[in-house]
C-alpha atoms as an extended CHARMM CRD file, in Angstrom:
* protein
*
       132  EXT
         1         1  UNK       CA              0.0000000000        0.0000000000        0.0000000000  PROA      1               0.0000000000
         2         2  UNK       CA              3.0950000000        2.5040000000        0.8320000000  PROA      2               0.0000000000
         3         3  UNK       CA              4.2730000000        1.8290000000       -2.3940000000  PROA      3               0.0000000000
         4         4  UNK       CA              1.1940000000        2.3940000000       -4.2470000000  PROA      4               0.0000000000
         5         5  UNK       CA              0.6910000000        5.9240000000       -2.3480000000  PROA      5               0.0000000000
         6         6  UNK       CA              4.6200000000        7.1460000000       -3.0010000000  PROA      6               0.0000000000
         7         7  UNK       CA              4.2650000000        5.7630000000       -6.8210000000  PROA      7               0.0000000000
         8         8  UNK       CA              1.2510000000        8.0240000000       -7.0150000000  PROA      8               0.0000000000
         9         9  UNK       CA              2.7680000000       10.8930000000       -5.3770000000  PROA      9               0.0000000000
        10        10  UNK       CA              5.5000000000       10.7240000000       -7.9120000000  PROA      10              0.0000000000
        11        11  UNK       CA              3.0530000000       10.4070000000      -10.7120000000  PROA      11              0.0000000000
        12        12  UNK       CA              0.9280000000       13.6200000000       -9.9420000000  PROA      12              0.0000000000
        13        13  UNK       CA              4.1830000000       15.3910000000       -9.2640000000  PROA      13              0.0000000000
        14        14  UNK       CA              5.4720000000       14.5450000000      -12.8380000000  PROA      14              0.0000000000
        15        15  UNK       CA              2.3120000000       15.2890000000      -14.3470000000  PROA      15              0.0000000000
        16        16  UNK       CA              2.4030000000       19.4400000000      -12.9260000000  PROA      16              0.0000000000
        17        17  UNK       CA              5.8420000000       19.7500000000      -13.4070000000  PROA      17              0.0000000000
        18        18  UNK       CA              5.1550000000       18.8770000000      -17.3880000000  PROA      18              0.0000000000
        19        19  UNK       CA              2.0350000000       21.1370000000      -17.4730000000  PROA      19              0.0000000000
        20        20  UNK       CA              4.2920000000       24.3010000000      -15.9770000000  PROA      20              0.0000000000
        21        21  UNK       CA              7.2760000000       23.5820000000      -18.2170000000  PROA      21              0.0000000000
        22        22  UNK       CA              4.1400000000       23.7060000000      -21.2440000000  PROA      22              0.0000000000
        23        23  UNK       CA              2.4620000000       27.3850000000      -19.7030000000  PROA      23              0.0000000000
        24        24  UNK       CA              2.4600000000       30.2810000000      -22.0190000000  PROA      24              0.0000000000
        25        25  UNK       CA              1.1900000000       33.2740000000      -21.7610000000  PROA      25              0.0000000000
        26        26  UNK       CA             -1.2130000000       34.1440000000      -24.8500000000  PROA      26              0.0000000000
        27        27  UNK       CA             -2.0740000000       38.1840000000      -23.6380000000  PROA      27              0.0000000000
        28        28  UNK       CA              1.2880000000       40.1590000000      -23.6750000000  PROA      28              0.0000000000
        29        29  UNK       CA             -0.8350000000       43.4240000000      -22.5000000000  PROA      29              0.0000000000
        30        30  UNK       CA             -1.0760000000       41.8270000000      -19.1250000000  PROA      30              0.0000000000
        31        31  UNK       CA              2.9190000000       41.3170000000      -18.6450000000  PROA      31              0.0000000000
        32        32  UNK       CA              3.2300000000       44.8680000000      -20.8600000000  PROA      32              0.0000000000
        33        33  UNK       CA              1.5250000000       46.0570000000      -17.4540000000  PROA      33              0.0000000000
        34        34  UNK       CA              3.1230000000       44.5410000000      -15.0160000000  PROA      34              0.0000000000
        35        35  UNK       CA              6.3480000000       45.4540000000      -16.2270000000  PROA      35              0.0000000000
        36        36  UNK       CA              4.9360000000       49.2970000000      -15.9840000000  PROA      36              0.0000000000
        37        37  UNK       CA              3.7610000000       49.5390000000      -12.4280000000  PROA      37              0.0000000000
        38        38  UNK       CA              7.0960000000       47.6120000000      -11.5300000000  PROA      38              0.0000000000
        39        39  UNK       CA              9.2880000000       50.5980000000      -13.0430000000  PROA      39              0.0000000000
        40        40  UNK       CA              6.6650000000       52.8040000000      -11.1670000000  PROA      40              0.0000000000
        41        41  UNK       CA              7.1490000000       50.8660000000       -8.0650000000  PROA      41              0.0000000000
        42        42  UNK       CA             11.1940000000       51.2970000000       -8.6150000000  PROA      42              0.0000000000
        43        43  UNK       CA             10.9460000000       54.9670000000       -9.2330000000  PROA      43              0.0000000000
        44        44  UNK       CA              8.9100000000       55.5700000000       -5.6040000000  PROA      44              0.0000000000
        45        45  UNK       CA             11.6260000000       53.6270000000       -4.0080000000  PROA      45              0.0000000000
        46        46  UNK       CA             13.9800000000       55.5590000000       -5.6470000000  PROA      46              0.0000000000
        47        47  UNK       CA             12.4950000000       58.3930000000       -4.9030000000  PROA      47              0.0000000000
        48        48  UNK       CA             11.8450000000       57.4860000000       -1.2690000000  PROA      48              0.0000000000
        49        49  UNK       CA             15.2510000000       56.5920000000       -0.6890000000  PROA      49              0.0000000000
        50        50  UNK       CA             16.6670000000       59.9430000000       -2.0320000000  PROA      50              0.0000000000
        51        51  UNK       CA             14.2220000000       61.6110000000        0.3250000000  PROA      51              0.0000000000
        52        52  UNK       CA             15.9190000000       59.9730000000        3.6790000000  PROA      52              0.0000000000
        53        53  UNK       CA             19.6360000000       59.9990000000        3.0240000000  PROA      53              0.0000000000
        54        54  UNK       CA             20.5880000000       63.9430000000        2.7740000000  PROA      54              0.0000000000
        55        55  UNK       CA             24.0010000000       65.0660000000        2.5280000000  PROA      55              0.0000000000
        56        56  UNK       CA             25.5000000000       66.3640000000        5.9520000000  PROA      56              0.0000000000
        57        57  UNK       CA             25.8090000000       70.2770000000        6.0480000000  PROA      57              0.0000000000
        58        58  UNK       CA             28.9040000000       71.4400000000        4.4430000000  PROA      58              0.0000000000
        59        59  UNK       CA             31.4310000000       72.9860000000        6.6930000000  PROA      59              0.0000000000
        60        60  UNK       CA             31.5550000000       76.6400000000        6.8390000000  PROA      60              0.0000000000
        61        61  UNK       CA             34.8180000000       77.6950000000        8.6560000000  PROA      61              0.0000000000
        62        62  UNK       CA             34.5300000000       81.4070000000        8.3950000000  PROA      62              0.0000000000
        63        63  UNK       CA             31.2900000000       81.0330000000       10.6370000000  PROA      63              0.0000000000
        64        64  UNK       CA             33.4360000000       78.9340000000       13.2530000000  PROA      64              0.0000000000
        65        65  UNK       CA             33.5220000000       81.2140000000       16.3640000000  PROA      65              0.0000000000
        66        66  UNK       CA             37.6620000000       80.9300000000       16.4400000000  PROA      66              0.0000000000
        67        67  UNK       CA             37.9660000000       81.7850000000       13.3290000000  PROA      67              0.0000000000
        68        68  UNK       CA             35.4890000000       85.0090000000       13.3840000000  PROA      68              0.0000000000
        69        69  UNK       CA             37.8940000000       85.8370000000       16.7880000000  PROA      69              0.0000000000
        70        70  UNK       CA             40.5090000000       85.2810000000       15.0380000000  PROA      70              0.0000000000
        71        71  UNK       CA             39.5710000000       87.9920000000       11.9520000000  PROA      71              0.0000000000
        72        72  UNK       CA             38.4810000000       90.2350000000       14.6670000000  PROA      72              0.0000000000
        73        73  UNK       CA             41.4350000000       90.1850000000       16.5480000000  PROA      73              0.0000000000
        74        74  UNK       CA             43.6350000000       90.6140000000       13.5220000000  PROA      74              0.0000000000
        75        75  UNK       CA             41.6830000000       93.6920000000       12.8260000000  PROA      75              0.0000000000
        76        76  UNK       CA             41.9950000000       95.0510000000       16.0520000000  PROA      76              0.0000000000
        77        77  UNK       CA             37.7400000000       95.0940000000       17.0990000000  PROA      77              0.0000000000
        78        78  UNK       CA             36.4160000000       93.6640000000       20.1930000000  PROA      78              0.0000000000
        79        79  UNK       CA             36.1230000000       89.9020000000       20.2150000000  PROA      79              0.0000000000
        80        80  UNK       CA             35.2980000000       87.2870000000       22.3870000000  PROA      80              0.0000000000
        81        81  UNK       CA             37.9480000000       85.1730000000       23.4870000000  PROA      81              0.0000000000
        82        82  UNK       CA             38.1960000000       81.4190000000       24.0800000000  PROA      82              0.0000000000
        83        83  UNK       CA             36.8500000000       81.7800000000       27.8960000000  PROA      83              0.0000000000
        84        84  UNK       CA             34.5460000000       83.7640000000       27.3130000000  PROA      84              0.0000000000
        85        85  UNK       CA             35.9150000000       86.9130000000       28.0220000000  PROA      85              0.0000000000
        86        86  UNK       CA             35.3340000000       89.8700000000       26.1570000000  PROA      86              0.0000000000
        87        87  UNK       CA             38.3490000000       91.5950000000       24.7810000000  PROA      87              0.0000000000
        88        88  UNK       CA             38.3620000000       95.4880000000       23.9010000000  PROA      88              0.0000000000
        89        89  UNK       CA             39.6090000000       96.5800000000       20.4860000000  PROA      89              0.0000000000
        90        90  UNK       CA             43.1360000000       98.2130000000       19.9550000000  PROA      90              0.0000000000
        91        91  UNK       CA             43.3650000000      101.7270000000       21.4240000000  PROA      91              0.0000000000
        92        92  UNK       CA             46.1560000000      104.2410000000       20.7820000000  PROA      92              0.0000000000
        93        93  UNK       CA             48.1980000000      104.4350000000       24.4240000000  PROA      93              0.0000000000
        94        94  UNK       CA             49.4830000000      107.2710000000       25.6920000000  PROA      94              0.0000000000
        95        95  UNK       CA             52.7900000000      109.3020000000       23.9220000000  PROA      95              0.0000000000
        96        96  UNK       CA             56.1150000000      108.8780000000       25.4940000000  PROA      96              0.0000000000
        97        97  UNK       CA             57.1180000000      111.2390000000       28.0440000000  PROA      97              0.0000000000
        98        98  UNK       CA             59.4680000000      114.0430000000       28.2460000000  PROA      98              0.0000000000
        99        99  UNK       CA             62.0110000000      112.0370000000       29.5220000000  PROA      99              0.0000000000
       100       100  UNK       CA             62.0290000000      109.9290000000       26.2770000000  PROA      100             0.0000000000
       101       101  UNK       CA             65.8330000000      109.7590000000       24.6280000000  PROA      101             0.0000000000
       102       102  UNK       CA             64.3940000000      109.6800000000       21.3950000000  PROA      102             0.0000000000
       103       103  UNK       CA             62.4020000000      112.8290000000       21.7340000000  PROA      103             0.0000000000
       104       104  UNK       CA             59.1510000000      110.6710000000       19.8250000000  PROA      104             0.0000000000
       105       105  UNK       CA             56.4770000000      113.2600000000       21.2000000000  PROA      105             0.0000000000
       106       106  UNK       CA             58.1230000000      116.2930000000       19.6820000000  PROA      106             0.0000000000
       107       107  UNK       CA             58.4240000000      113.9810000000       16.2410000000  PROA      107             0.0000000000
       108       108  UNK       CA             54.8730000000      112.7290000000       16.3190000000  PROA      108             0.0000000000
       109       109  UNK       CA             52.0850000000      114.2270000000       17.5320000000  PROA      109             0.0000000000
       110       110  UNK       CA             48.9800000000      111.9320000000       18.3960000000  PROA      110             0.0000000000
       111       111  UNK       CA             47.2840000000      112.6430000000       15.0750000000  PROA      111             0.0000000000
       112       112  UNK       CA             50.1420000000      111.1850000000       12.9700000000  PROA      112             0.0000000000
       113       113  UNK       CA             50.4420000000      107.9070000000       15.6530000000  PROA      113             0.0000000000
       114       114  UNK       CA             46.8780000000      107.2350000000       14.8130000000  PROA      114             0.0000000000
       115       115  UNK       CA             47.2380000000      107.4280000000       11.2150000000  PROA      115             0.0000000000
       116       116  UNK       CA             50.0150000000      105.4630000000       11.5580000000  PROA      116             0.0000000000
       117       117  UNK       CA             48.0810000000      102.6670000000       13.5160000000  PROA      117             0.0000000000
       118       118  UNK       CA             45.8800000000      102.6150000000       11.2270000000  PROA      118             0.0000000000
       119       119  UNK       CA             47.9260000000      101.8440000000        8.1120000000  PROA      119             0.0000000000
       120       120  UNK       CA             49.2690000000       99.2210000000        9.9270000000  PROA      120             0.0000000000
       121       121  UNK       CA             46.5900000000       97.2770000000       10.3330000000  PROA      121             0.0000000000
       122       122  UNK       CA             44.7180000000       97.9180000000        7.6910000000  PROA      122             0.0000000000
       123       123  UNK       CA             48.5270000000       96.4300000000        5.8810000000  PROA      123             0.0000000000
       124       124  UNK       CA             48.4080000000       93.4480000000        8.5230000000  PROA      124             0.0000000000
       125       125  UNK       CA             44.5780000000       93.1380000000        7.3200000000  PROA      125             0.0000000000
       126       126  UNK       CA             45.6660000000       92.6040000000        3.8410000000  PROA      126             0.0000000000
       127       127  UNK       CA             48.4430000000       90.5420000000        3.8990000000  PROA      127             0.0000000000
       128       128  UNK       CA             46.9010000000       87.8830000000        5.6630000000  PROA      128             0.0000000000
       129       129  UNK       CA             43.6740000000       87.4390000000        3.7610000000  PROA      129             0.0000000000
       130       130  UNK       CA             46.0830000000       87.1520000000        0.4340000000  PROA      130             0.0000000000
       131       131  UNK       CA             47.7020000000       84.3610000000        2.1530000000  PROA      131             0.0000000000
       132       132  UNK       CA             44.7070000000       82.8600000000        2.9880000000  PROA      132             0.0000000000
């Protein structure tokens, strides 16, 4: 009886396997289709997957708060400091003295050492953004 079941078995199992190998599709509009809303499918989950991975910000070092200090400082304003602390802009100090050997506040009077400071940094101001 076990052999009659498994011969059977075999039998209906060769019988399908012929009638798949012998399927054909008559109606090509219905795989026309299906190809269609496959490419459509692709497209949304191209789409989709474009949408979630964004490129990371780009880096924008002249907005970096060192390196805004740092073009402060170079052109003598008042920037903030890496603790925190505020640090006033460049100020013209006082002349030298009588007392001074080389006589500097009979040479230059306080309008000429600020037009003097001046050039300077504006100078100092150029030369480093050409090297930069």
């Amino acid at each position: 009886m076990l052999k009659v079941k498994k011969e059977r078995k075999k039998e209906i199992f060769h019988r399908s396997s012929i009638a798949d190998l012998n399927y054909h599709i008559e109606d090509n509009d219905l795989s026309s289709d299906s190809d269609e809303t496959v490419e459509e499918n692709e497209e949304e989950n191209i789409s989709r997957k474009s949408n979630q991975f964004t490129r990371k910000r780009k880096m924008q070092p002249e907005l970096w708060k060192s390196n805004v200090a740092k073009r402060l400082r170079n052109a003598g304003k008042e920037y903030v400091g890496k603790n925190n602390k505020v640090i006033r802009e460049r100020r013209l100090g006082p002349g030298c003295t009588e007392k001074c050997k080389l006589k500097c506040n009979t040479k230059l009077d306080d309008e000429t050492r600020r037009h003097i400071l001046t050039h300077i940094v504006n100078y100092l101001i150029c030369t480093v953004k050409e090297l930069l």
